[in-house]
C-alpha positions as CSV (number, residue, x, y, z in Angstrom):
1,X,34.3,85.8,-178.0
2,X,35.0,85.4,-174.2
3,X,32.0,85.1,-172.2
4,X,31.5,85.2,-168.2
5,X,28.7,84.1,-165.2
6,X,27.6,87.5,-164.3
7,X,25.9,88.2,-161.0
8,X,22.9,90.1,-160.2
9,X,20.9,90.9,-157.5
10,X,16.9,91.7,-157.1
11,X,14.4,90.7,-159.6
12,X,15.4,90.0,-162.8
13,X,14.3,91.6,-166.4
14,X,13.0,87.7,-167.2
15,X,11.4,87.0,-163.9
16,X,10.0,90.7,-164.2
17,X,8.4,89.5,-167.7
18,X,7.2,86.2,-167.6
19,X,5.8,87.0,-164.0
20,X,3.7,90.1,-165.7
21,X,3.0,87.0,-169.0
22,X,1.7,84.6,-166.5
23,X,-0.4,87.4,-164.3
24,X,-1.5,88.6,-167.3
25,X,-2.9,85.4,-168.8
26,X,-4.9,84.6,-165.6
27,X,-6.6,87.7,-165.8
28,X,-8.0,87.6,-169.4
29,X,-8.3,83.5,-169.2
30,X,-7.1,84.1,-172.8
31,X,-4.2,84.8,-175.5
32,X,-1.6,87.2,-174.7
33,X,0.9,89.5,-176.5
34,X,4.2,87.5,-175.1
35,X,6.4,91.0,-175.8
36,X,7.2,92.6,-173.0
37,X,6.7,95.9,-172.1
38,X,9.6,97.8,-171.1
39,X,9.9,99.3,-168.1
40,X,6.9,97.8,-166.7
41,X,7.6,96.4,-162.8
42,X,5.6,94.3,-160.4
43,X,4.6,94.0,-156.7
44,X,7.9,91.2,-155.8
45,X,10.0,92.6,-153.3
46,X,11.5,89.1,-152.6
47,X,15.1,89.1,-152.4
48,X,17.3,86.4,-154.9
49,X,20.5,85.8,-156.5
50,X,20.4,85.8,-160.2
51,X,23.2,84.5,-162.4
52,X,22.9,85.6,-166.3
53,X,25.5,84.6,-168.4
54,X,26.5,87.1,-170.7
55,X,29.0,87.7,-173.4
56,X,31.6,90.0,-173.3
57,X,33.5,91.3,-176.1
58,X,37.4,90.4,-176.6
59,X,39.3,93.4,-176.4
60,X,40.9,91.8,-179.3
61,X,38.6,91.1,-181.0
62,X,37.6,92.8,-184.4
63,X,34.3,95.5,-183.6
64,X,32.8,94.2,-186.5
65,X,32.6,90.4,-185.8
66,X,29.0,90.1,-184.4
67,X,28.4,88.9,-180.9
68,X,27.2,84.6,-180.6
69,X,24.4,84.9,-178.2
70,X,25.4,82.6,-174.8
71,X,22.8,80.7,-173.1
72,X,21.6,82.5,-169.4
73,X,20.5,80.8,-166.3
74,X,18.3,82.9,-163.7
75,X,16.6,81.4,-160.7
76,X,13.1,82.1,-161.4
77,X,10.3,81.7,-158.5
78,X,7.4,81.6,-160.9
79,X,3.5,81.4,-159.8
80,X,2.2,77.7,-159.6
81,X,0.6,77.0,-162.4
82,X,-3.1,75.1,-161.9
83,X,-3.3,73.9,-164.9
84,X,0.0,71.9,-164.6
85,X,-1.2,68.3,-163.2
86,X,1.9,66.0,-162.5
87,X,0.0,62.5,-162.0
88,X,1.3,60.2,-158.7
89,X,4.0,62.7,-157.6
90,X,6.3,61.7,-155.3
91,X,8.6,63.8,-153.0
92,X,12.2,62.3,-151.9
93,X,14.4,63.7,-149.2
94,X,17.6,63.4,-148.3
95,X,20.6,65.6,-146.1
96,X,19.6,68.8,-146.8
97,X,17.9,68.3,-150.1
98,X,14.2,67.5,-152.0
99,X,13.3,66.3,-155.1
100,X,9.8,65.9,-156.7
101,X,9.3,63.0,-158.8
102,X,6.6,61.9,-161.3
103,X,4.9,58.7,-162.8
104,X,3.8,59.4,-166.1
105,X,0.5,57.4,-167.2
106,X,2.5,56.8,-170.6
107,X,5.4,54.7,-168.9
108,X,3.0,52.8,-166.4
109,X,2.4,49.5,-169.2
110,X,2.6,46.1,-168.1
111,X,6.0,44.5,-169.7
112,X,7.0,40.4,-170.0
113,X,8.9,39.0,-167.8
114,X,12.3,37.8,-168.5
115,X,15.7,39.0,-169.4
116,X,17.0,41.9,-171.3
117,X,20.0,43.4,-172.5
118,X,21.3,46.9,-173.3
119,X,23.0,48.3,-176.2
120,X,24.9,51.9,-176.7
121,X,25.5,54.6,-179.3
122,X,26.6,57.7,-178.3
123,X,28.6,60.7,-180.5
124,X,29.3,64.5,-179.7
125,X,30.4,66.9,-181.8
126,X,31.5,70.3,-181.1
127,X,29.2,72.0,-183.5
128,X,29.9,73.8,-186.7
129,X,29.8,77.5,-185.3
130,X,31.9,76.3,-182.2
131,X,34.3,73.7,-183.9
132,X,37.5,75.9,-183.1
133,X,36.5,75.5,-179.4
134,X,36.3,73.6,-176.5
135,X,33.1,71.0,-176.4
136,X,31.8,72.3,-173.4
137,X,29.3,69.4,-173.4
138,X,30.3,66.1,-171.6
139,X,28.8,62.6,-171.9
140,X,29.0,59.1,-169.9
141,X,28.0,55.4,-170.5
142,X,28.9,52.8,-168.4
143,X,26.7,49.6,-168.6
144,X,27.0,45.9,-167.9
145,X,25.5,42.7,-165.7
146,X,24.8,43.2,-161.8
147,X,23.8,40.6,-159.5
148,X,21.3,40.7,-157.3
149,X,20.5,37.5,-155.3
150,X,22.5,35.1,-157.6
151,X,20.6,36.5,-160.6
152,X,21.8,38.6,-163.2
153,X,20.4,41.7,-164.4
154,X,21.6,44.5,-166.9
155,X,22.3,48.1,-165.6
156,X,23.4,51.2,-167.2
157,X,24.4,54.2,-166.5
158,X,24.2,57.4,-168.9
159,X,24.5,60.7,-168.4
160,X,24.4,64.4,-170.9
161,X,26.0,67.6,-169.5
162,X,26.5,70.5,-171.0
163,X,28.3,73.3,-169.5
164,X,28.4,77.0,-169.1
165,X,30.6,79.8,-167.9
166,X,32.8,80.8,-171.2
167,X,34.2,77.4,-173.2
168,X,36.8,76.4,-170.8
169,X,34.6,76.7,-167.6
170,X,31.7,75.2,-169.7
171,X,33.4,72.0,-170.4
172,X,35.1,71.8,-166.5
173,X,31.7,72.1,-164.9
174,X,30.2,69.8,-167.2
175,X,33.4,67.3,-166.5
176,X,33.3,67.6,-163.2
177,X,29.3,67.2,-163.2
178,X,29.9,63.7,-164.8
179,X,32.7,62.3,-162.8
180,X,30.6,63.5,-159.2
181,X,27.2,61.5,-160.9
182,X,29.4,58.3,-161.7
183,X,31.3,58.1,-158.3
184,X,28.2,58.3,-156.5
185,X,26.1,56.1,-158.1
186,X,28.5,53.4,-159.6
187,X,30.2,51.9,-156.6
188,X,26.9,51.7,-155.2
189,X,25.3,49.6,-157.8
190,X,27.9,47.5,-158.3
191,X,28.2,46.4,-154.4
192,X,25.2,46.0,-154.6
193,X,24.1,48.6,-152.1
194,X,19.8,49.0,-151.4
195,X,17.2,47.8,-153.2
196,X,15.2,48.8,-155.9
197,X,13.2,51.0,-154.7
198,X,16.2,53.1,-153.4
199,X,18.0,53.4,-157.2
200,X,15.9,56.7,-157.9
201,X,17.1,58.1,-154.4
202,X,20.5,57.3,-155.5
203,X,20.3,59.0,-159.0
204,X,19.0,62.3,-157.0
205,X,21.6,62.0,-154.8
206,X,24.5,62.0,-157.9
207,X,22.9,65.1,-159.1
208,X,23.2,66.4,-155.6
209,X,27.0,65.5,-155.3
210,X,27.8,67.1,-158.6
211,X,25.5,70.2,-157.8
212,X,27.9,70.3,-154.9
213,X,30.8,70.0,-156.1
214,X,30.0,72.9,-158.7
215,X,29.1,74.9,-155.8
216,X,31.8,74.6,-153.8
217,X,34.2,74.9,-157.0
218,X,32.8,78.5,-157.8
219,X,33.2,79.2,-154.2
220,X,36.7,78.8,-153.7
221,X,37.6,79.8,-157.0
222,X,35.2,82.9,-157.3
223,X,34.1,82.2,-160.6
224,X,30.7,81.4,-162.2
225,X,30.1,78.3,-164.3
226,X,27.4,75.4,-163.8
227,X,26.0,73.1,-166.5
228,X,22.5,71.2,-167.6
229,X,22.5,67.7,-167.3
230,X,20.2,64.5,-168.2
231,X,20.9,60.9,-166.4
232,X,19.4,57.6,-167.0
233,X,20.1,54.8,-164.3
234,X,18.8,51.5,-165.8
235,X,18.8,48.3,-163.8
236,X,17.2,44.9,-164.7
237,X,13.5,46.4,-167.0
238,X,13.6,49.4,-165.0
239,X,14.9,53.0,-166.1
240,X,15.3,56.1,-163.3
241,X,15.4,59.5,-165.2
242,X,16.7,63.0,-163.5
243,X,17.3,66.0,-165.1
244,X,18.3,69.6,-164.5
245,X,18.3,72.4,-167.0
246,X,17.2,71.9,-171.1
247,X,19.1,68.7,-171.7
248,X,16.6,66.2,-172.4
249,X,15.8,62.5,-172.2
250,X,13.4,61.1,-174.6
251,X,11.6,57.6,-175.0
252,X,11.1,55.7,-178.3
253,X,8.1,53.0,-178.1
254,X,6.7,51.2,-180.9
255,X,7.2,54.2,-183.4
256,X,6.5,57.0,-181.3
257,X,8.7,59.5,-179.9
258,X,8.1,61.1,-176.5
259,X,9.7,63.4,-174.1
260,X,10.0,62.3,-170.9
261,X,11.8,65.4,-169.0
262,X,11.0,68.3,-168.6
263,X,13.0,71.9,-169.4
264,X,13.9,74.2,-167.1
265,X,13.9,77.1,-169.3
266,X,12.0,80.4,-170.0
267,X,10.2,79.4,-173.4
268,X,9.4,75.8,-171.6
269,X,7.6,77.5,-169.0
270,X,6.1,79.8,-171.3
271,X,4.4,76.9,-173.6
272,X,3.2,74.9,-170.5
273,X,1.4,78.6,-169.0
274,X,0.2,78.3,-172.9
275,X,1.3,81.6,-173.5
276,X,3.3,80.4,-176.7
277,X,3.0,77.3,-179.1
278,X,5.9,74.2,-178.7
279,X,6.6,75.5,-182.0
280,X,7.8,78.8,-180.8
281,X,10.8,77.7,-178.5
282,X,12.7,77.4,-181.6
283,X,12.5,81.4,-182.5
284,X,11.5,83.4,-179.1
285,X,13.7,85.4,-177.7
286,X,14.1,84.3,-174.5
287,X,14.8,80.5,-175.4
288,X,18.7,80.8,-174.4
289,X,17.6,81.1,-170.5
290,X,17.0,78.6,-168.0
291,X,16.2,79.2,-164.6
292,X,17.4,75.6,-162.9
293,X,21.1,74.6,-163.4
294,X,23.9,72.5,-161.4
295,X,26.3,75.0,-159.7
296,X,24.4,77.6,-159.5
297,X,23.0,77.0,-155.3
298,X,24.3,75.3,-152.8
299,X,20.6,73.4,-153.4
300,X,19.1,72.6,-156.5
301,X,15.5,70.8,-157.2
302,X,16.1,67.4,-159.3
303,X,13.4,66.0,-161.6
304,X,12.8,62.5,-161.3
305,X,11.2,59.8,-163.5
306,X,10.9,56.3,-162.9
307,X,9.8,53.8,-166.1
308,X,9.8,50.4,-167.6
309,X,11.0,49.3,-170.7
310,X,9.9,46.8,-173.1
311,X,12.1,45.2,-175.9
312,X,12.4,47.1,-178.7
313,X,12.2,50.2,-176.5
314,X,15.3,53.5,-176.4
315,X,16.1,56.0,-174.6
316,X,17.6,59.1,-176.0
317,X,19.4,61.7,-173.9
318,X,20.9,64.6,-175.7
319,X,22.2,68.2,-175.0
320,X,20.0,71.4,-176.7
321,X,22.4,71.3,-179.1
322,X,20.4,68.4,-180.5
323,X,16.7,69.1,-180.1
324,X,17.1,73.0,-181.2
325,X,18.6,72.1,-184.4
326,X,16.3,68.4,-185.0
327,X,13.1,69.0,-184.6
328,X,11.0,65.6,-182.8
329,X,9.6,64.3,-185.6
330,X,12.9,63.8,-187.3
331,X,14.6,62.4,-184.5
332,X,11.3,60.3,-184.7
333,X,11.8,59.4,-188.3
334,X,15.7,58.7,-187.4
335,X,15.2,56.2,-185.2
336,X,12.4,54.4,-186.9
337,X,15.0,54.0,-189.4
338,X,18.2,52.7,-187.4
339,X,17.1,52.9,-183.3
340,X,18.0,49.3,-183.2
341,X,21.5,50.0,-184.4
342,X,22.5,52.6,-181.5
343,X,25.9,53.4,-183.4
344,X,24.7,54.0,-186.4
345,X,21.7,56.5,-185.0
346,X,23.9,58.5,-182.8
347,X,26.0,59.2,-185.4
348,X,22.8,60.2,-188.3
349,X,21.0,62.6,-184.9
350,X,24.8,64.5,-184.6
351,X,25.0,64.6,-188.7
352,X,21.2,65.9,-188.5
353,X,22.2,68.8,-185.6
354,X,25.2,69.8,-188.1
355,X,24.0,70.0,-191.5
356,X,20.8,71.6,-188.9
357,X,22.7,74.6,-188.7
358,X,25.5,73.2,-185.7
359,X,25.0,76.1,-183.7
360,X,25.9,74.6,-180.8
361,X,27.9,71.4,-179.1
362,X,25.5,68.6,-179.6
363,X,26.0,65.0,-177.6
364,X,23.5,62.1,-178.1
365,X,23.4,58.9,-175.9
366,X,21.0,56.2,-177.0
367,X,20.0,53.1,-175.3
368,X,18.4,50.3,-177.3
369,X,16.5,46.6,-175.5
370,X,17.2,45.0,-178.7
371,X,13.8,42.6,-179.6
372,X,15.8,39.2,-179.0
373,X,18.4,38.2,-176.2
């Protein structure tokens, strides 16, 4: 199946129904029916650029092979929601661009002084449904010592993108996405440029670069792709999060499994307006569009998260391709079982996504502070 970035303007048939969703829940302070009615149109006459990706038959192509639903991205300005409170939020600005950033209460724990260490497992797998094509999902890991005032400390850097735009575009954005996060942000860190307090800035400011670059790339080219993507900057105890789009990041503490990011997709925003149930991302319609992605704008809005980590602590950052087919309490249960052997529970999370269904290109990055130095 080839598949292509189509552009539309005016409001689009998902801003037009989760807007009418959302209005409608505020007025009944209640449950709604989330299916849409057709037809039905609101009072937004604000102008925007919406880019759905959509599939396109091969003129080759047998008329009988069905269609593979593609993910969509659409800009969606959405109505605050009141009931959303972000604890400690921070803004950060830069050249031309903000990011909003959050403390969670979860990650603010007192941790012991002293060194740690970081060890890696990561494994992608182009998917069972998708194994004859490109991986349109791209990961990085670079990690070692960086010294700071004649002492050395651990840092890492690890990054998830995955691509859109047809299979070829979809692994070139999310290439290109990766390459623009690690120049920025690795010279930096190794010469030792700013100070702590500036890493988070710097992680924004990769996203930025590869946002950018996408942008600039679709410009000169006239073509439509852009990509999700999930980064962890660790130096010394501390880990800085960012992410864009539905690729996640996840911490592991003492047995428990949480989700630090947050998606930038359709059913997401449905569940937090508590239209639907977390349960019901997996089946509703609408959970193949986002409205945030890199590439798409010549600006994009970059989540932030800043947190400490404790021995015996991971991080997991991983495309949809993972989550959608693993549910979170089987990740949890897979790395209760092996988190301290990162290798080994890459691999079991990608065999989990397959034998899952492998709908999709799955990638997995974790990051273990093993217990002893």
């Amino acid at each position: 199946m080839v598949d292509r970035f189509e552009e539309q303007r005016g409001i689009t048939g998902a801003l037009r129904e989760l807007q009418d969703l959302v209005e409608a829940a505020r007025r009944k302070q209640g449950t709604v029916d989330v299916i849409p009615a057709p037809g039905r149109q609101t009072g937004i006459t604000a102008p925007l650029t919406a880019i759905r990706l959509v599939p396109v038959r091969d003129k080759n192509a047998s008329s009988a092979a069905p269609q593979q639903l593609e993910r969509s991205t659409e800009p969606l300005f959405l109505p605050s929601a009141p009931t959303i409170l972000l604890e400690n939020q921070t803004t950060l600005t830069g050249n031309g661009w903000e990011a909003t950033g959050t403390m969670l209460p979860v990650m603010q724990r007192s941790i012991k002084e002293g060194p740690i260490r970081l060890e890696v497992g990561s494994n992608s797998d182009p998917g069972i449904r998708r194994q004859k094509n490109p991986n349109e999902d791209n990961i990085l890991t670079i990690y070692g010592t960086r010294t700071d005032h004649s002492r050395s400390h651990p840092f890492g850097l690890f990054v998830v993108a995955d691509g859109m735009g047809g299979h070829k575009n979809g692994q070139e954005a999310s290439r290109q996405a990766v390459k623009a996060i690690g120049d920025t942000i690795i010279p930096a860190v190794l010469n030792n440029a700013g100070d702590e307090g500036s890493f988070a800035e710097l992680l924004i400011e990769g996203a930025h670069h590869a946002n950018l670059t996408l942008y600039r790339r679709n410009r000169r080219q006239k073509g439509l792709m852009g990509t999700t993507m999930t980064a962890a900057l660790i130096v010394g105890s501390t880990a800085h999060i960012a992410n864009v789009g539905d690729s996640r990041t996840y911490l592991y503490h003492n047995g428990e499994l949480s989700q630090v990011t947050r998606d930038h997709s359709v059913v997401a925003r449905l569940v937090e307006e508590k239209l639907i149930t977390r349960d019901d991302i997996y089946t509703h319609p609408r959970r193949n569009e986002i409205y945030r992605c890199l590439g798409a704008h010549a600006s994009v809005q970059v989540d932030s998260f800043t947190l400490s980590l404790q021995p015996g602590d991971s991080l997991l950052l991983c495309s949809d391709g993972l989550w959608e087919m693993v549910r979170d309490p089987q990740i949890q249960h897979i790395l209760k079982y092996a988190s301290h052997q990162p290798s080994l529970a890459s691999t079991l999370l990608v065999q989990a996504a397959l034998e899952g269904g492998g709908h999709d290109n799955v990638s997995v990055i974790l990051v273990h502070v093993p217990t002893s130095i």
